[in-house]
N, CA, C and O atoms as a MOPAC input file, in Angstrom:
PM7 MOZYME 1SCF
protein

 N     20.76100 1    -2.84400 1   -32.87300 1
 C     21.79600 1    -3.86300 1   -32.78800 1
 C     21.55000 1    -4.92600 1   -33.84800 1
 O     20.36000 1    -5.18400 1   -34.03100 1
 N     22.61400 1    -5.73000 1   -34.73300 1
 C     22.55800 1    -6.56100 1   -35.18500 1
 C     22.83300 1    -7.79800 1   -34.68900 1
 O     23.98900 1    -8.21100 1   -34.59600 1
 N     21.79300 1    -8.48200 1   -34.33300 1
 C     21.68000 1    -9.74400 1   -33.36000 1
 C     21.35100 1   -10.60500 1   -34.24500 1
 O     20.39900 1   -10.12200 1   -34.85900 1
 N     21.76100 1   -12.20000 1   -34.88600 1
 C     21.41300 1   -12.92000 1   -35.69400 1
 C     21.23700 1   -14.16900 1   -34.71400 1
 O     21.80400 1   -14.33400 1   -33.63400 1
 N     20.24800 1   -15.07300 1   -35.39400 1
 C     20.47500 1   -16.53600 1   -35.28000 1
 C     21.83100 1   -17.18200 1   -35.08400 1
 O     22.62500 1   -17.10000 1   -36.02100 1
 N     22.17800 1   -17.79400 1   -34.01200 1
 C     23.45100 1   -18.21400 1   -33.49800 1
 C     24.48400 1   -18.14300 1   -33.34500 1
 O     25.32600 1   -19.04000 1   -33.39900 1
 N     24.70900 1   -16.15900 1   -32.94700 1
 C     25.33500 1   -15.58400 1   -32.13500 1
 C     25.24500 1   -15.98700 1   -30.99600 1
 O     24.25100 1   -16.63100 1   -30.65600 1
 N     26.48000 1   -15.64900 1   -29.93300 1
 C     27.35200 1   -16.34000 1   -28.47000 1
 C     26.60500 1   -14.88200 1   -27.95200 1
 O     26.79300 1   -14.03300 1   -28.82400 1
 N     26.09700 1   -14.52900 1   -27.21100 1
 C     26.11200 1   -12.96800 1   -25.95800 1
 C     26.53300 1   -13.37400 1   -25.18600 1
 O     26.57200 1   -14.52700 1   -24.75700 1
 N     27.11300 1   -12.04300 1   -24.73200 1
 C     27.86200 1   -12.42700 1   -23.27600 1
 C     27.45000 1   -10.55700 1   -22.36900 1
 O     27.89700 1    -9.41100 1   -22.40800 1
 N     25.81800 1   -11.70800 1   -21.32500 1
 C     25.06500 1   -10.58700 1   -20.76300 1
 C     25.70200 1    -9.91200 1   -19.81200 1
 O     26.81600 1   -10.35200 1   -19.52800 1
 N     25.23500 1    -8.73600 1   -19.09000 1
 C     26.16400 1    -8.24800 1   -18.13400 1
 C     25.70500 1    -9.14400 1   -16.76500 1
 O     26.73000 1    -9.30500 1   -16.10300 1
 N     24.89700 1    -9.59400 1   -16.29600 1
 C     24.15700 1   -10.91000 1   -15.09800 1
 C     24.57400 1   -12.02100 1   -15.39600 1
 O     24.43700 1   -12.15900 1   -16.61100 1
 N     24.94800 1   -12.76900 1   -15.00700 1
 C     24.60500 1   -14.20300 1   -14.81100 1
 C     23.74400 1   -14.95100 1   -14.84700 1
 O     22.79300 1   -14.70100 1   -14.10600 1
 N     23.68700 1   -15.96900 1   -15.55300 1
 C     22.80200 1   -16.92000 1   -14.83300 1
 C     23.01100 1   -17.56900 1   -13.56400 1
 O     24.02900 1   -17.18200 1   -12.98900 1
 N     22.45200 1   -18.29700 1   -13.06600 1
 C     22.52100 1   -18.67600 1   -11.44600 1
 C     23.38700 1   -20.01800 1   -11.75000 1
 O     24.03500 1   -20.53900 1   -10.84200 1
 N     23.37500 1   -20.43600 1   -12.77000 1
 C     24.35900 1   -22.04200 1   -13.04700 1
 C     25.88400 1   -21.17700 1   -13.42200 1
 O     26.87000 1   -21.80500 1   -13.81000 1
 N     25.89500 1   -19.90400 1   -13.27000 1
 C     27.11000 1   -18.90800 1   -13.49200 1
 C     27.93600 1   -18.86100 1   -14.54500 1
 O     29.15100 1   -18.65900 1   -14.55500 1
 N     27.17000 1   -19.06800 1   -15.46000 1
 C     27.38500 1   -18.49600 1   -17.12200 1
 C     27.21100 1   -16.90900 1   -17.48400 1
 O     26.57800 1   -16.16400 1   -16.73500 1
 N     27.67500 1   -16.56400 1   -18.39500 1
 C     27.51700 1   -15.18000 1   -18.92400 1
 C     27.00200 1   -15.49300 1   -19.88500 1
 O     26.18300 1   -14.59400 1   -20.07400 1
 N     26.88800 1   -16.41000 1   -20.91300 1
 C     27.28200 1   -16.90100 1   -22.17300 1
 C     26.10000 1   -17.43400 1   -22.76600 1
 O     26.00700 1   -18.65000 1   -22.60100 1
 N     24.99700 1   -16.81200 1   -23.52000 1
 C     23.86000 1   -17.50500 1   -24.00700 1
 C     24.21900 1   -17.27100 1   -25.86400 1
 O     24.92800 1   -16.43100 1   -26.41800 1
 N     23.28700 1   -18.54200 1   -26.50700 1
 C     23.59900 1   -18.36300 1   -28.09000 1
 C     22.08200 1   -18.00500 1   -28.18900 1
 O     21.18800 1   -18.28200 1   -27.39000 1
 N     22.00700 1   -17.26100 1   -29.46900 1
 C     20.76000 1   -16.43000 1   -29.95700 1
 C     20.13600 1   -17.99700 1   -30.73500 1
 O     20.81200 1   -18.64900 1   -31.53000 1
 N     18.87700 1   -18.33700 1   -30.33600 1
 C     17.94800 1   -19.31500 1   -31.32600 1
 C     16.81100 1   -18.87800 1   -31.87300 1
 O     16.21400 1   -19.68100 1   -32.59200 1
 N     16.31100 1   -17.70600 1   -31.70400 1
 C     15.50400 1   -16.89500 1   -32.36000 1
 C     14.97800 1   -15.28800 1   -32.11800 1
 O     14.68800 1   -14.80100 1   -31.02600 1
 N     14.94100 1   -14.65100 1   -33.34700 1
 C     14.67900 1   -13.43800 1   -33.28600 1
 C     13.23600 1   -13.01000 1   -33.64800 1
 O     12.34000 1   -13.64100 1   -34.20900 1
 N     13.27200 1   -11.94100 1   -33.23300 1
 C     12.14900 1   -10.76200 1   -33.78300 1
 C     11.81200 1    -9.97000 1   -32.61200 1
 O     12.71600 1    -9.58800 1   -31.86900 1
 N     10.28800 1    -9.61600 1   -32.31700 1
 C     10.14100 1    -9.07900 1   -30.75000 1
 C     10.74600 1    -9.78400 1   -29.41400 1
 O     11.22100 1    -9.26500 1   -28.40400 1
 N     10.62000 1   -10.71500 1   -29.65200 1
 C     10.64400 1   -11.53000 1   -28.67300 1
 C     12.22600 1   -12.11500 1   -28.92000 1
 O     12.27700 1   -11.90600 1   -30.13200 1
 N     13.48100 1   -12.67600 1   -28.60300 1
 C     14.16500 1   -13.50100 1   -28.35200 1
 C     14.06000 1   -14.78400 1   -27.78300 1
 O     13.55800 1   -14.88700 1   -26.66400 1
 N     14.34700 1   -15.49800 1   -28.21700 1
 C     14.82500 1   -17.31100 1   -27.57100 1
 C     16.19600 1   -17.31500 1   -27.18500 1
 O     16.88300 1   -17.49400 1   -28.19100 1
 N     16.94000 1   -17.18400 1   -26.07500 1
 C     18.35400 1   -17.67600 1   -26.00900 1
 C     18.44200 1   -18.60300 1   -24.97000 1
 O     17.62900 1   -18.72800 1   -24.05400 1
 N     19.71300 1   -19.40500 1   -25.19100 1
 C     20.22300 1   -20.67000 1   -24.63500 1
 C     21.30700 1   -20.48600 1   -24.13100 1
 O     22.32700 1   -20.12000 1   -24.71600 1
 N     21.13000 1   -20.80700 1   -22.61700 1
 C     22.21200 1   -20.89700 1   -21.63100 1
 C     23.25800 1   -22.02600 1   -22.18200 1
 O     22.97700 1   -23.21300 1   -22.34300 1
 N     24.57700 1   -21.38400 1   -22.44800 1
 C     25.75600 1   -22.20300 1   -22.95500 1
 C     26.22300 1   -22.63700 1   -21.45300 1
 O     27.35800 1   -23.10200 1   -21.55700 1
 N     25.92100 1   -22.65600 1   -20.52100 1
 C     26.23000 1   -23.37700 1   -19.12200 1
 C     25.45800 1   -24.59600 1   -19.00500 1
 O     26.07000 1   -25.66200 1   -18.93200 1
 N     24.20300 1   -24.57900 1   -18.97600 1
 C     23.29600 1   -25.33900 1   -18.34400 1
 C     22.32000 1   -26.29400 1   -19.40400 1
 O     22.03100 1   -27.47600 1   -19.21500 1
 N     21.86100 1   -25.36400 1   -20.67900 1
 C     21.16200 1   -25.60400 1   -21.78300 1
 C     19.66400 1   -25.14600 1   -21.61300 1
 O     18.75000 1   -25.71100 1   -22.21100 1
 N     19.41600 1   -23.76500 1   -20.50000 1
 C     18.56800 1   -23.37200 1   -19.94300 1
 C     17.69900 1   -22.61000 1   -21.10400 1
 O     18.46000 1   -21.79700 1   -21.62800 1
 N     16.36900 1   -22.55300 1   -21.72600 1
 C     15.73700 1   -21.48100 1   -22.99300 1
 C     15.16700 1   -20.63200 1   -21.96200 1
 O     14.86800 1   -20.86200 1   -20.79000 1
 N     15.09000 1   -19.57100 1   -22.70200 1
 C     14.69600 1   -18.31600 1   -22.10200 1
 C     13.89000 1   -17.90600 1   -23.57900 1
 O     14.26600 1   -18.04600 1   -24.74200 1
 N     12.49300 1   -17.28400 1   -22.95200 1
 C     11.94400 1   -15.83300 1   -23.98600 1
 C     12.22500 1   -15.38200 1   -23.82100 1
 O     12.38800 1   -15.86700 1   -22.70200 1
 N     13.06000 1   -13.77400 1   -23.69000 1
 C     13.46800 1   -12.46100 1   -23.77800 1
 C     12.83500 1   -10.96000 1   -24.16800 1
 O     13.80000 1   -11.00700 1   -24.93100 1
 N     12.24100 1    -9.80200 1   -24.38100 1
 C     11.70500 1    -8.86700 1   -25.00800 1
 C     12.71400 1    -7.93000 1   -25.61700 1
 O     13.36300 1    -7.11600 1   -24.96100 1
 N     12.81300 1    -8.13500 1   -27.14100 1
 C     14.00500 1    -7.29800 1   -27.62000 1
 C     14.73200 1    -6.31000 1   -26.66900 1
 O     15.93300 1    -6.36500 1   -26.40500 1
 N     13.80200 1    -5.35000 1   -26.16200 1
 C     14.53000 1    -4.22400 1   -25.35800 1
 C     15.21500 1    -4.64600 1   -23.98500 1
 O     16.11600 1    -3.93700 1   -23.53600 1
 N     14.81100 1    -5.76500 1   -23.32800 1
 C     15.18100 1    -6.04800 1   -22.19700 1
 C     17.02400 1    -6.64100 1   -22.44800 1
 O     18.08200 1    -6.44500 1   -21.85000 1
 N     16.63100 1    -7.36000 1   -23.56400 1
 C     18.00500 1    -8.50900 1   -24.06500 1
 C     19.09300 1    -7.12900 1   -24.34300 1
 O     20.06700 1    -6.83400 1   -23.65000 1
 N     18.64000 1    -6.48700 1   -25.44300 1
 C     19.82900 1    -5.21400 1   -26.10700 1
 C     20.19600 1    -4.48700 1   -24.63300 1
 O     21.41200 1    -4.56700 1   -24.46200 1
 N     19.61900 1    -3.89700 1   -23.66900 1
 C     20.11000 1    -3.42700 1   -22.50300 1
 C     21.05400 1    -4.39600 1   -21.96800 1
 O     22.04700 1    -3.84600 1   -21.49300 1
 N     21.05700 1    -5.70100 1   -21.89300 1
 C     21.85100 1    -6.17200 1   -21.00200 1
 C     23.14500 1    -6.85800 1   -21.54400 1
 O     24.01800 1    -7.37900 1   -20.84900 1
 N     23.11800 1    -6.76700 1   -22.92200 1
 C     24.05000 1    -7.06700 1   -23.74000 1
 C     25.39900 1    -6.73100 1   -23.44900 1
 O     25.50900 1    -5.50500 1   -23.45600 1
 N     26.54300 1    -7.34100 1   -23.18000 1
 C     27.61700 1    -6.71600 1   -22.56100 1
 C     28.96500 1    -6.63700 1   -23.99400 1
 O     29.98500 1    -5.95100 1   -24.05600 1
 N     28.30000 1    -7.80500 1   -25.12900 1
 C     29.36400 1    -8.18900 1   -25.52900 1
 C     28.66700 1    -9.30300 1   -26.86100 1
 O     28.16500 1   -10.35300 1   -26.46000 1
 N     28.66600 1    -9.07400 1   -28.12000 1
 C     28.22400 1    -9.79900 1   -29.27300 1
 C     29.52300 1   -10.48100 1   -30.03400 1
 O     30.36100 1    -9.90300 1   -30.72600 1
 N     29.40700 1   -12.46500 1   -29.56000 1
 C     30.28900 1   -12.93000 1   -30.28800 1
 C     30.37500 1   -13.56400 1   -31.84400 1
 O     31.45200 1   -13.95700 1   -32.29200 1

């Protein structure tokens, strides 16, 4: 997948503040994304994030 620095995803879960909607703040193994609901950071593990990917804005 081509996932860049401050791309919108829109995961197939929720967050619990009931967003779909996180922006990408950093790549490589690992991911950083930011809850566009709440302003929640998350680490991520490439493979976990690309599985749940529903939708690259």
């Amino acid at each position: 997948m081509d996932i860049k620095v401050g791309n919108v995803l829109y995961l197939k879960k929720q967050h619990p503040c009931g967003s779909h909607e996180w922006e990408v703040l950093r790549t490589g193994i690992d991911f950083r994304i930011k809850c566009l609901g709440c302003g929640h950071q998350v680490m991520i593990p490439r493979k976990k994030l690309e599985k749940n990917i529903k939708d690259i804005k």
